[in-house]
C-alpha positions in Angstrom: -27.6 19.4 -50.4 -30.4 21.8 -51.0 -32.0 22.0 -54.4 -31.9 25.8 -55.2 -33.9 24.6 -58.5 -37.4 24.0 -56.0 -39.0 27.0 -54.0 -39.2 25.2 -51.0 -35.2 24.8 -50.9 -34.8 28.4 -52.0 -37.0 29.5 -49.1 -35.2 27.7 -46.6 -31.7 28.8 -48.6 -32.8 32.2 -47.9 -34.0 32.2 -44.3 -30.7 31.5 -43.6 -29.0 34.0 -45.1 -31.5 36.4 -43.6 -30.3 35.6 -39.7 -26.5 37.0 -41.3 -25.7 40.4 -39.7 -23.4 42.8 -40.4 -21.7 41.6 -37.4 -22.0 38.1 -38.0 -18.2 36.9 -37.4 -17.1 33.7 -39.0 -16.5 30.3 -37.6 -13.2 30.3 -39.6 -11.4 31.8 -42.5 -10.4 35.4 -43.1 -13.7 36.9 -44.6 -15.9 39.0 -43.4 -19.6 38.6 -43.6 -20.1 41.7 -46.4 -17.0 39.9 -48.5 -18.2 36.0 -48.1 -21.8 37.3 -49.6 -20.3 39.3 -52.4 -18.4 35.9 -52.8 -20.7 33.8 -53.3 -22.3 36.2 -56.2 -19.3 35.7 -58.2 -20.7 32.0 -59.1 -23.9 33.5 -60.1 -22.4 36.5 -62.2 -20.1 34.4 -64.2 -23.5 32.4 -64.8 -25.5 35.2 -65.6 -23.9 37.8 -66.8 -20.5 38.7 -69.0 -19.0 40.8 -66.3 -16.1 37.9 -65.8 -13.5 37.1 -68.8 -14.0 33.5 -70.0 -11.0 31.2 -69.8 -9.3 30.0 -73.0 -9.5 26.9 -74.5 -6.1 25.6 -72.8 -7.4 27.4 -69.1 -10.5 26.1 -69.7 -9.0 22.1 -70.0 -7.4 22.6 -67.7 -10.0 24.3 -65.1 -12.1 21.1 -66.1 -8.8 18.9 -65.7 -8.2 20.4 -62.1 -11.3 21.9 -60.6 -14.5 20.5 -62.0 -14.8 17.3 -59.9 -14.2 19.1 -56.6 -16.9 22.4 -57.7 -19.9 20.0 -59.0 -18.7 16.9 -57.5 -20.4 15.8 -53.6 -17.4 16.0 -51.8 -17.9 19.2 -49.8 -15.1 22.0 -49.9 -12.5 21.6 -47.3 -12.3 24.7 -44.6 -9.8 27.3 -45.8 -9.3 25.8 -49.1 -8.0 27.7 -51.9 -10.4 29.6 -54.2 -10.2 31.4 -57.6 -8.5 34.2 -58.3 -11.8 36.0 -59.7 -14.1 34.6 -56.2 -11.4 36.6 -54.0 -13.2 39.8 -52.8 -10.2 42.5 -51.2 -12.4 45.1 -50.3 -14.8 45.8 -47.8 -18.6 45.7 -49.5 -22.3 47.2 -48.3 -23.9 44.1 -46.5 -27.2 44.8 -47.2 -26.5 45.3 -51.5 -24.6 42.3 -51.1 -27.2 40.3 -49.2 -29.6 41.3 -51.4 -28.0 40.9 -54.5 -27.4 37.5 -53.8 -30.9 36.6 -52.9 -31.8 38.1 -56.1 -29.7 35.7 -57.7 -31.0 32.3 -56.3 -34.2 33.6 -57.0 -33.3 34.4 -60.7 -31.7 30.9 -61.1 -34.7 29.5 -59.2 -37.3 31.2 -61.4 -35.1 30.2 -65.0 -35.9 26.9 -63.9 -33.6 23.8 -64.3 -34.6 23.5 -67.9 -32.4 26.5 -68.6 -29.4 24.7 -66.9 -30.0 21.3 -68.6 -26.9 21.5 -70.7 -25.5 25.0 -70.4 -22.3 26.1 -70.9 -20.7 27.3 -68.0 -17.9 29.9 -67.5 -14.7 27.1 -66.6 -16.2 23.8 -67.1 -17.6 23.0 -70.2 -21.5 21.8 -70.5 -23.0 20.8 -66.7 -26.0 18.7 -65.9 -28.9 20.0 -63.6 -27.4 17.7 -61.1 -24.1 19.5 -61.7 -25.6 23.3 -61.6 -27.1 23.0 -58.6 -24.3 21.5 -56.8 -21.9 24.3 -58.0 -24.9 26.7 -56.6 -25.9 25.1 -53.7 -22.9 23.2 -52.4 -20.5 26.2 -52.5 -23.5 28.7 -50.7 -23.9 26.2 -48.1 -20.1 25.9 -47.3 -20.5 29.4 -46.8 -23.2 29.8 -44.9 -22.1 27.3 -42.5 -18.9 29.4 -42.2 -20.6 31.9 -41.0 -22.7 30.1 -38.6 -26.0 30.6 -40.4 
């Protein structure tokens, strides 16, 4: 797993998402490519912004109860598993926004640093380690990514 904490991983994070197309097709699932990169912002907007309702303290348990091991845990993510009801994207989006949004945001976590993520709250699962931020970050982009063949 790429640490999207270091520049080097970041770079190489990026390269790949800059061989996507708006044609790129994927290897499985139902997305397509504008939808899997507006996707994978969801992660970093319920992170870094207050655009996403927080669970309450019941959701939340459970969330953690349910979800946490298999979001920050090693394991990777199973093709065509289930996701969130917030991380499904209907519509049809602008590739290039979304592509660049989303390289905005692993910059923006890159350049916060992991001393920002030591400890911080996240949306659904309580306090998370470094260890634990970057696989929520890195694990999930990279199941995507390889989705799409990239």
């Amino acid at each position: 797993m790429k640490n999207l904490f270091n520049a080097e991983d970041v770079q190489f994070t990026i390269n790949r998402i800059n061989k996507l197309t708006p044609e790129t097709q994927p290897l499985w699932g139902k997305m397509h490519v504008d939808q899997m990169l507006a996707h994978n912002c969801v992660a970093y907007d319920m992170t870094l912004t207050d655009k996403y309702k927080k669970p309450s303290g019941f959701e939340k348990f459970m969330i953690k109860l349910f979800a946490k091991k298999a979001v920050v845990g090693p394991k990777p993510y199973p093709k065509n598993g289930r996701t969130a009801p917030d991380f499904i994207i209907a519509d049809r989006r602008d590739f290039e926004i979304e592509k660049a949004r989303l390289i905005d945001n692993i910059k923006k976590v890159q350049n916060m640093g992991e001393a920002a993520f030591d400890q911080r709250d996240s949306h659904s699962f309580g306090k998370l380690s470094i260890t634990e931020w970057n696989t929520l970050f890195s694990k999930h982009l990279d199941h995507h990514l390889t989705q799409f063949g990239v």
